[in-house]
C-alpha positions as CSV (number, residue, x, y, z in Angstrom):
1,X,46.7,-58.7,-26.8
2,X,47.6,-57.0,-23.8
3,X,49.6,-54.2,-25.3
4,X,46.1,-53.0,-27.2
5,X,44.1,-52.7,-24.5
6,X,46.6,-51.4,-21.7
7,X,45.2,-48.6,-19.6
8,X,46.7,-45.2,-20.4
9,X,49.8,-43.9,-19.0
10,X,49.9,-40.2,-17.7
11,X,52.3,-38.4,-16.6
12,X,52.9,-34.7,-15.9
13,X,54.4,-34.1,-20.0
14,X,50.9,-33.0,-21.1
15,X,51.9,-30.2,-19.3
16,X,54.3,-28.6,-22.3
17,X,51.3,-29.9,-24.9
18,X,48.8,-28.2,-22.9
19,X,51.4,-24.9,-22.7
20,X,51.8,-24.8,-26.6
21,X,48.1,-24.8,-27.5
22,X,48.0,-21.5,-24.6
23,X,50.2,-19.9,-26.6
24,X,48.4,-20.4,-29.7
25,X,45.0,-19.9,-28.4
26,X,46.4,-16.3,-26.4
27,X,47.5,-14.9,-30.1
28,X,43.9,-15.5,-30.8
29,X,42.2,-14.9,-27.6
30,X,40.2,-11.9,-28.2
31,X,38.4,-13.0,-31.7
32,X,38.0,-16.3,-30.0
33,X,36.3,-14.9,-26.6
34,X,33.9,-12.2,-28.5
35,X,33.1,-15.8,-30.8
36,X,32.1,-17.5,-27.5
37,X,30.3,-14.6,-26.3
38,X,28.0,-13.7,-29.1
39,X,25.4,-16.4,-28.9
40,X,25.1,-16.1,-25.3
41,X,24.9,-12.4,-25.3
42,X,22.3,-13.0,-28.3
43,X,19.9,-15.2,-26.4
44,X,20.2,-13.0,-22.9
45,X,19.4,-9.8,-25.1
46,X,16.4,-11.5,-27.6
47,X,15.3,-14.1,-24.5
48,X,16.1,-12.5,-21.7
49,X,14.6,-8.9,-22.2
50,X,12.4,-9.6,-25.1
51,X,10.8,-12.7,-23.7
52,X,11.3,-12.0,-20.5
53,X,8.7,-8.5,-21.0
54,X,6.2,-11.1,-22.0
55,X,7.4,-14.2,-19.1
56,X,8.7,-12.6,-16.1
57,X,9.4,-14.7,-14.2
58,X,9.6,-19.1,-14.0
59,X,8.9,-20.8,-10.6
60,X,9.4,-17.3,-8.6
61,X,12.7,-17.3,-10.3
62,X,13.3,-14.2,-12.3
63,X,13.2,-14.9,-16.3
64,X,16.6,-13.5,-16.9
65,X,18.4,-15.5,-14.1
66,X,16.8,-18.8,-15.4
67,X,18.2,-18.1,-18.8
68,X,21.7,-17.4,-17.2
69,X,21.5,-20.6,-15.7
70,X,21.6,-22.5,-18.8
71,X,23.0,-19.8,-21.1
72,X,26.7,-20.5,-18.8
73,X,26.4,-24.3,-19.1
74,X,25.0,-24.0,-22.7
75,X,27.8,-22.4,-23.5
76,X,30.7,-24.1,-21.3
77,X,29.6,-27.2,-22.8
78,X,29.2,-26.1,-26.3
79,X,32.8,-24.3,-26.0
80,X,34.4,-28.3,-24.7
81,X,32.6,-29.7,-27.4
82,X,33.9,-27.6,-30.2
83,X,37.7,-27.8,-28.8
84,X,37.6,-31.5,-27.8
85,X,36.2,-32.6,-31.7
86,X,37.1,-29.9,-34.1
87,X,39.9,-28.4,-33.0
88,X,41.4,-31.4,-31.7
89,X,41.0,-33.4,-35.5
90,X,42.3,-30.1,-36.9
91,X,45.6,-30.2,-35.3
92,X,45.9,-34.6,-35.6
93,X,44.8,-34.8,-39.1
94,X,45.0,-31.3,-41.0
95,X,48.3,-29.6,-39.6
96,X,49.5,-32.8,-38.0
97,X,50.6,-31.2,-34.9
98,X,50.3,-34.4,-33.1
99,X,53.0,-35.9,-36.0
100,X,55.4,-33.3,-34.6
101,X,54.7,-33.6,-31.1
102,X,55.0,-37.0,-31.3
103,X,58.5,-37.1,-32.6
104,X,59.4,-35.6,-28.8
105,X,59.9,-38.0,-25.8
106,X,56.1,-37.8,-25.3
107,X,53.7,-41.0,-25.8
108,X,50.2,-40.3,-27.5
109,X,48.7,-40.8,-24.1
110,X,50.0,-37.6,-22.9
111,X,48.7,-35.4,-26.0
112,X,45.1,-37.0,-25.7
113,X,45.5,-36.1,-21.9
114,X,46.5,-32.8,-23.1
115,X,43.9,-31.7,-25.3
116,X,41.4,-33.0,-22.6
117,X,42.8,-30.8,-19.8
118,X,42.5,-27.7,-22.9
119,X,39.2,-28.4,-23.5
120,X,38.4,-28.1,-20.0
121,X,40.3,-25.2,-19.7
122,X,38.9,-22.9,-22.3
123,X,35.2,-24.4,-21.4
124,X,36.5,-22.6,-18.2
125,X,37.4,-19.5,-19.5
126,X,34.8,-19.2,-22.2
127,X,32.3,-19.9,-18.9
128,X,34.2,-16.8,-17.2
129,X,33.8,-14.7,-19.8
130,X,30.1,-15.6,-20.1
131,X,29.6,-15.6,-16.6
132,X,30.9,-11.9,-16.3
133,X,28.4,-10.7,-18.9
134,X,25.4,-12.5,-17.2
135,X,26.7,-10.9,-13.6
136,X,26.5,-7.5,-15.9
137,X,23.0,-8.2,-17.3
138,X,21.9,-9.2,-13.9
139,X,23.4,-6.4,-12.3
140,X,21.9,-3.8,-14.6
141,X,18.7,-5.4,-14.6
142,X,18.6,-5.3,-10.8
143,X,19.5,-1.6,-11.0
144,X,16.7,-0.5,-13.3
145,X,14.6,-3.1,-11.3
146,X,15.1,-0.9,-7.9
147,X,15.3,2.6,-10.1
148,X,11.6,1.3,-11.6
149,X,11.1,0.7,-7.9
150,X,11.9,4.4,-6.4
151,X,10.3,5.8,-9.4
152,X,7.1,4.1,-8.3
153,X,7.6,4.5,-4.6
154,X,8.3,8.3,-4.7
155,X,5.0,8.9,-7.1
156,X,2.9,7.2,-4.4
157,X,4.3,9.1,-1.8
158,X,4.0,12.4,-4.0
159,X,0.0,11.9,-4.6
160,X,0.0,10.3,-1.4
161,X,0.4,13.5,0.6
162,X,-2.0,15.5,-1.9
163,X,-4.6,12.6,-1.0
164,X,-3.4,12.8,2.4
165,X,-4.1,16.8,2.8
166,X,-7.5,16.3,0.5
167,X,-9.0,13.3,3.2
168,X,-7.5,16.0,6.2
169,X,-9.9,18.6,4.1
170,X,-12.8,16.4,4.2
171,X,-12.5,16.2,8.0
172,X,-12.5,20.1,8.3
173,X,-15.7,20.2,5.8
174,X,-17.6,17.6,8.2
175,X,-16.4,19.2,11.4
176,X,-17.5,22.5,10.1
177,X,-20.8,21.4,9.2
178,X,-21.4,19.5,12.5
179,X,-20.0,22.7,14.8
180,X,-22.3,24.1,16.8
181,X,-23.3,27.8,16.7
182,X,-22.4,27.6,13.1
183,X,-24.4,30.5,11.0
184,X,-24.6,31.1,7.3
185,X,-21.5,34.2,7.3
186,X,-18.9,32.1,8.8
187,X,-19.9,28.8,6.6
188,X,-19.7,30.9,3.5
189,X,-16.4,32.4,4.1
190,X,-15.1,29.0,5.8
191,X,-16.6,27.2,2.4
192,X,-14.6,29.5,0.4
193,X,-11.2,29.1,1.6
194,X,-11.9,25.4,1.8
195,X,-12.0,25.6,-2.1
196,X,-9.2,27.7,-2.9
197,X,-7.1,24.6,-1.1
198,X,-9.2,21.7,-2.6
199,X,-8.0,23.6,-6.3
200,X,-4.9,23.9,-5.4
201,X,-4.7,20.5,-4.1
202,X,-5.7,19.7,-8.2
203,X,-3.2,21.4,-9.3
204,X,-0.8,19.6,-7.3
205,X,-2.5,16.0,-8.1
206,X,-1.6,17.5,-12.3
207,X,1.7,18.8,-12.2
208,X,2.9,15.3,-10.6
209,X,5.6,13.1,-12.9
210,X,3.5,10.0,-12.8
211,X,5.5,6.8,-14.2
212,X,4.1,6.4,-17.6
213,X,1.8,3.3,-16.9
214,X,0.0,4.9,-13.6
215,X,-0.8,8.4,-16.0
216,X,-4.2,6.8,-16.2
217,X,-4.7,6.3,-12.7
218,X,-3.6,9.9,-11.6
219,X,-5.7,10.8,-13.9
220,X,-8.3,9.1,-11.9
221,X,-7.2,10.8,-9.0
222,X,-6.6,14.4,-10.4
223,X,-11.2,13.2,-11.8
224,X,-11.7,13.0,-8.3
225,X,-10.4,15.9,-6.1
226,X,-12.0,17.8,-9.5
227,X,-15.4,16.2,-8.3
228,X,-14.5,17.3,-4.7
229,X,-13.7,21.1,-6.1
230,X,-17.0,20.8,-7.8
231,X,-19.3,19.7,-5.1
232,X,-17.6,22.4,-2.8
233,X,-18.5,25.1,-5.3
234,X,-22.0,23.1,-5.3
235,X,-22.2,23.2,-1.3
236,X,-21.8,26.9,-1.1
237,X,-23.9,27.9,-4.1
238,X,-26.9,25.7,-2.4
239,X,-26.5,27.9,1.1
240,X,-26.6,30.8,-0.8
241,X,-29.5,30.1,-2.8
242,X,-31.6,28.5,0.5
243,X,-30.8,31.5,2.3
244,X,-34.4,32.5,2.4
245,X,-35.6,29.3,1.9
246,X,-38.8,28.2,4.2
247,X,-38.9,24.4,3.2
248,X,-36.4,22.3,5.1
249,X,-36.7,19.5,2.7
250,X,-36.3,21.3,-0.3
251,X,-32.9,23.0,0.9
252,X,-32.0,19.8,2.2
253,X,-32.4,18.1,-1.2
254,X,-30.7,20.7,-3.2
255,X,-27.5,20.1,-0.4
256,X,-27.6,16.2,-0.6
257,X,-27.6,17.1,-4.8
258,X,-24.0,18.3,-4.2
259,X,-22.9,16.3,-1.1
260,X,-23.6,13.4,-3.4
261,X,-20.3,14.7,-5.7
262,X,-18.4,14.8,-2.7
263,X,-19.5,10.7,-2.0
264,X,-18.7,10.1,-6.0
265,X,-15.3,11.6,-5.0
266,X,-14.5,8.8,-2.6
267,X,-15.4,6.4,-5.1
268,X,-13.5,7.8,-8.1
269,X,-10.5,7.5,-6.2
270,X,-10.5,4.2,-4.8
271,X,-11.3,2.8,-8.5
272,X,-10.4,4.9,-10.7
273,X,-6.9,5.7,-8.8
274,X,-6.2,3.1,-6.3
275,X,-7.7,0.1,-7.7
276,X,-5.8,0.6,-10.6
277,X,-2.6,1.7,-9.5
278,X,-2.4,-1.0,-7.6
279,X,-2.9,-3.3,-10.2
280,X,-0.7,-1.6,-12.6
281,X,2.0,-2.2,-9.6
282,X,1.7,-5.9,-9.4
283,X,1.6,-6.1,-13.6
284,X,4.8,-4.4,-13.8
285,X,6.8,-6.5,-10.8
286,X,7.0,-4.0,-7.7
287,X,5.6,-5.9,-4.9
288,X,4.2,-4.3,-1.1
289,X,3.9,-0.7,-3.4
290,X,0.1,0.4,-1.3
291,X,-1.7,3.0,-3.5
292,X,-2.8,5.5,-0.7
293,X,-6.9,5.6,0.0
294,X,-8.4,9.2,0.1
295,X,-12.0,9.8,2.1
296,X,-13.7,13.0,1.8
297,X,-16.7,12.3,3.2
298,X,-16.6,10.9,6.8
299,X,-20.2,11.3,8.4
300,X,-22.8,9.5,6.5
301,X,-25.5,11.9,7.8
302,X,-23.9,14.4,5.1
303,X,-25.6,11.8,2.4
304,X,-29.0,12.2,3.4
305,X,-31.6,15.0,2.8
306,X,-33.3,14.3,6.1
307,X,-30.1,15.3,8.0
308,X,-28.9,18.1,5.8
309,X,-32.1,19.6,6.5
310,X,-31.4,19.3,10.0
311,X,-27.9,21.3,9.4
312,X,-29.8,23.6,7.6
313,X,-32.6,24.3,10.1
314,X,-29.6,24.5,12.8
315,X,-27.7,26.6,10.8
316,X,-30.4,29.4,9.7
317,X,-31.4,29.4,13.4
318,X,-27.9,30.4,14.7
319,X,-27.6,33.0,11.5
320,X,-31.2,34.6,12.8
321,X,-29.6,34.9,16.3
322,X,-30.7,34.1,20.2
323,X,-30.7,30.9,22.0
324,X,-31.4,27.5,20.9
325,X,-35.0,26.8,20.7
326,X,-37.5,23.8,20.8
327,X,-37.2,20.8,22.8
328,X,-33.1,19.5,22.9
329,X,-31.6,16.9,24.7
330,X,-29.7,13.6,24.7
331,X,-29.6,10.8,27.0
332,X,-27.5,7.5,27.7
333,X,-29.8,4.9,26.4
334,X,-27.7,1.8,27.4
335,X,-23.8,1.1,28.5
336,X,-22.2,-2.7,27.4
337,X,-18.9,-4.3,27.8
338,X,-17.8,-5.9,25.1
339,X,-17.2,-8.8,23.6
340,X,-19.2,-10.4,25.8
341,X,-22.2,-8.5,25.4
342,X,-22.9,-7.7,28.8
343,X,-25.7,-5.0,29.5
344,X,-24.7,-2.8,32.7
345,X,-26.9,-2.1,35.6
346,X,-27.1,1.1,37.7
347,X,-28.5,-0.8,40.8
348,X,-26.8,-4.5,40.2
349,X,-23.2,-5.1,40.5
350,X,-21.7,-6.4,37.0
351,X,-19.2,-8.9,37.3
352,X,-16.9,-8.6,33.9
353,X,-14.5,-10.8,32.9
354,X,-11.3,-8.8,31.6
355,X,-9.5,-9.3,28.2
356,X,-7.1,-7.8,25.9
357,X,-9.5,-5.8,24.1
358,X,-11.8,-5.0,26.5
359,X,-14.1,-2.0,25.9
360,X,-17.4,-0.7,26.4
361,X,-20.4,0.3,24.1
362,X,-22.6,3.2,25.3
363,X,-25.7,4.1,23.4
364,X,-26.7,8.1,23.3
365,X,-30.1,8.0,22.1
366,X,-31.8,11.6,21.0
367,X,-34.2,13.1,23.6
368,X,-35.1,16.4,22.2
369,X,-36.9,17.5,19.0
370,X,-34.1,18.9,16.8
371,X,-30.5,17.7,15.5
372,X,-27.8,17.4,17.8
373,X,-23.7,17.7,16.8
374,X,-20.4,16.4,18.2
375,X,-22.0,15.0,21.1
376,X,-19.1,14.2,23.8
377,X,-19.3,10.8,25.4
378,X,-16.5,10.1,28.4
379,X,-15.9,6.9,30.2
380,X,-14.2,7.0,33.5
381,X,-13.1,4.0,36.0
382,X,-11.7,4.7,39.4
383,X,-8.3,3.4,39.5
384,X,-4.1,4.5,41.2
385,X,-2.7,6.4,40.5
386,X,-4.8,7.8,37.7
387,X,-8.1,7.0,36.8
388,X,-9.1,5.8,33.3
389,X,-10.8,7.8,30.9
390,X,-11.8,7.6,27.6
391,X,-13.7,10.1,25.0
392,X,-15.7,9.9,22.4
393,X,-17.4,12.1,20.0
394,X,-20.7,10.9,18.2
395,X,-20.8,13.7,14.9
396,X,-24.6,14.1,14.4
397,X,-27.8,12.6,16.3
398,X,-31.4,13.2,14.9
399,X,-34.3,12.9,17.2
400,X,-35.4,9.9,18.2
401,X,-32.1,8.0,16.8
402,X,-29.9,6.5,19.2
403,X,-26.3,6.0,18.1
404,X,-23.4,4.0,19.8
405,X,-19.5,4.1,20.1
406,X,-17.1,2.1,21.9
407,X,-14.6,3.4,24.3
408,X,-11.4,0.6,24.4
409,X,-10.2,0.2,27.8
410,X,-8.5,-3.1,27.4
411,X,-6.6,-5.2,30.7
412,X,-5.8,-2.0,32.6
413,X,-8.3,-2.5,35.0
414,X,-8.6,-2.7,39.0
415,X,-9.2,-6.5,40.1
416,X,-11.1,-7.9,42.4
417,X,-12.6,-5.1,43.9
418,X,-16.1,-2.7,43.3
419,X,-15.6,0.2,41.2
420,X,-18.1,2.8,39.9
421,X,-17.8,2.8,36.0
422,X,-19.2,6.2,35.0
423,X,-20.5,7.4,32.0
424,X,-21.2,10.9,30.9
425,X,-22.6,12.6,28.1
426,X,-22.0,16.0,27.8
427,X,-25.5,18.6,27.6
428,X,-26.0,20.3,24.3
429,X,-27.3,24.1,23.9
430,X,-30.1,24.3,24.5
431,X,-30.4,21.2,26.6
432,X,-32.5,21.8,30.3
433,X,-33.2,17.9,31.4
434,X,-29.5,16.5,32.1
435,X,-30.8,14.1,34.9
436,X,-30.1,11.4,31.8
437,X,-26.8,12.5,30.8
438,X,-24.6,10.7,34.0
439,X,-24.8,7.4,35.2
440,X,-22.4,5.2,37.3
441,X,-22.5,1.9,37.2
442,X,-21.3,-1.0,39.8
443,X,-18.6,-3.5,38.5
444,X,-15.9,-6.3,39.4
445,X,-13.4,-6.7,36.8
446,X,-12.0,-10.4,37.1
447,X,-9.7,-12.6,35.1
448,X,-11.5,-16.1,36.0
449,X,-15.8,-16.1,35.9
């Protein structure tokens, strides 16, 4: 009873066992790796890349690295399997290779041991093999991943500068508009060249290779520098035609008719371009791609009739020639720090406690009776070796309206000592009453109230 149930007894003559069934396999090794290989290769080209178009990814993990994962112990087992049952029974019962080996000095332990340590081993080579085609799917996947990448990156870049040079077009449009001494000639001729480069700038946005799932949003973008072309045309024809116009409002409605193309402009691109494009990004896998923004318009005076009318009356004034006339003027209507609110005194020493991101509101209200541009505020504090200053320009200013902008100064201050805080605004044409336009202001700057 012992004998049948004695533990097995190895030894190093599996060896030779394990050596012959090499040899046999190595006759057949390529057949018998492309057999191994075709399932895998099957499930990472139908899975991987056709399910994977629809699932990419599972748990952050990419779709076709998941499948790897399994395919390679799928198939390591599935190769063990095979060897370890059918091939095994093949050689004990139908050729009777274990008959013949047995009639050798070797004990049935050592060829059960034998074809144990071959199973493993070509579940180990079979798991190479698959492993090196996975590392190549991977591989080339990552490849046309970062190539789908560049492609992307280089098209935003691409209508990035034309959206870039169309926003830096926008800026010269509202400065020109807001210039003082402007007259009819020079806004004509300046208008015109300013839509020669807003066409070609179309042009540009058209002939780009967009990636095939962001043609619809350059589209978008090519809709809306059209729109800006278009209400460029528009902005010139309306001068021309109010040359001799007598009615303020009625030239400053047919401007605000074509300034309004120029606002549509700003929205056409930011939905129809980079809403979308940015969305299309995420759907397709590239993350941190930005679709680049685009602003035409900058002043939102220029979307009001009331202060195109202005520009106009300003505008057919300088054309007509001589000095500025009526009543003009500006004055500093109130200086605060900020954040805490604080409202500066000219006769009362303001104690203000300093922060990072400390800065100062000044309000410029409109003293005179016509429409004031690029209004220059400066802020200066005594300090060593160099005193602070900061400027600021406020674009357009209507009568009566007083408009703000903060000056950052942040921890850069002299402590614990009185300091005059000035503030001045600089006089427009025109302007005789400037007693308004300078105050100083006492202050401590502390760290502790």
């Amino acid at each position: 009873m012992n004998a049948t149930y004695a533990p097995p007894r190895l030894s190093l003559r599996f060896v030779p066992v394990w050596r012959r069934n090499f040899l046999v396999w190595r006759k057949l090794a390529v057949p018998s790796v492309l057999f191994n290989l075709a399932d895998p290769t099957i499930y990472m080209l139908g899975l991987g890349y056709g399910l994977g178009a629809f699932l990419p990814e599972v748990d952050g993990v990419p779709y076709i690295a998941f499948l790897a994962a399994g395919t390679i112990c799928f198939s390591t087992m599935n190769t063990a399997t095979f060897e370890g049952m059918y091939s095994a029974f093949s050689r004990m019962h139908v050729q009777r290779t274990w008959d013949a080996i047995t009639n050798a000095p070797l004990a049935l332990d050592d060829v059960v041991l034998a074809e144990l340590v071959w199973a493993a081993t070509k579940s180990c080579l079979s798991g190479l093999a698959i492993l090196i085609v996975v590392l190549l799917a991977v591989w080339i996947e990552g490849c046309s991943a970062q190539a789908k990448r560049d492609r992307y990156a280089d098209y935003m870049a691409e209508i990035a500068a034309v959206g870039n040079a169309s926003a830096r077009l926008g800026q010269d449009v509202n400065t020109l508009l807001l210039s003082p001494g402007l007259n009819a000639e020079d806004l004509d001729a300046k208008l015109g060249g300013y839509i020669q480069t807003a066409e070609t700038q179309v042009g540009r946005a058209q002939d780009l290779d967009a990636p095939g799932p962001m043609e619809g949003p350059n589209e978008g973008a090519v809709e809306a520098l059209e729109y800006r072309v278009s209400g460029l045309r528009g902005l010139r024809r309306a001068f021309q035609a109010t040359a001799d116009e007598t009615d303020a409002s009625a030239a400053g409605e047919q401007l605000v008719a074509q300034t309004r193309r120029l606002l549509a402009s700003d929205i056409i691109w930011a939905d129809s371009f980079q809403a979308r494009a940015e969305a299309i990004a995420q759907e397709e896998g590239i993350e941190g791609l930005e679709a680049p923004a685009s602003v035409f318009v900058t002043t939102d005076e220029l979307g009001t009739a009331s202060s195109l009318a202005a520009i106009w009356q300003r505008i057919q004034g300088a054309s007509e020639g001589g000095t500025p006339t009526g009543l003009h003027g500006t004055g500093i209507a109130s200086v605060r720090a900020l954040p805490s609110g604080q409202l500066l005194s000219t006769t009362t020493e303001t104690t203000i406690i300093v922060t990072n991101n400390l800065a100062f509101e000044v309000g410029v209200e409109g003293t005179g009776e016509s429409q004031e541009v690029r209004i220059q505020v400066t802020l200066t504090i005594p300090s060593q070796p160099q005193p602070i200053v900061r400027k600021s320009i406020i674009p357009i200013l209507d009568p009566g309206e007083t408009k703000t902008v903060t000056l950052t100064v942040g921890d850069l201050v002299p402590f614990s000592e009185q300091v005059s805080l000035r503030v001045d605004v600089d006089p427009v044409p025109g302007e005789t009453n400037t007693s308004n336009n300078t105050y100083e202001y006492p202050v401590i700057f502390s760290l502790t109230p």
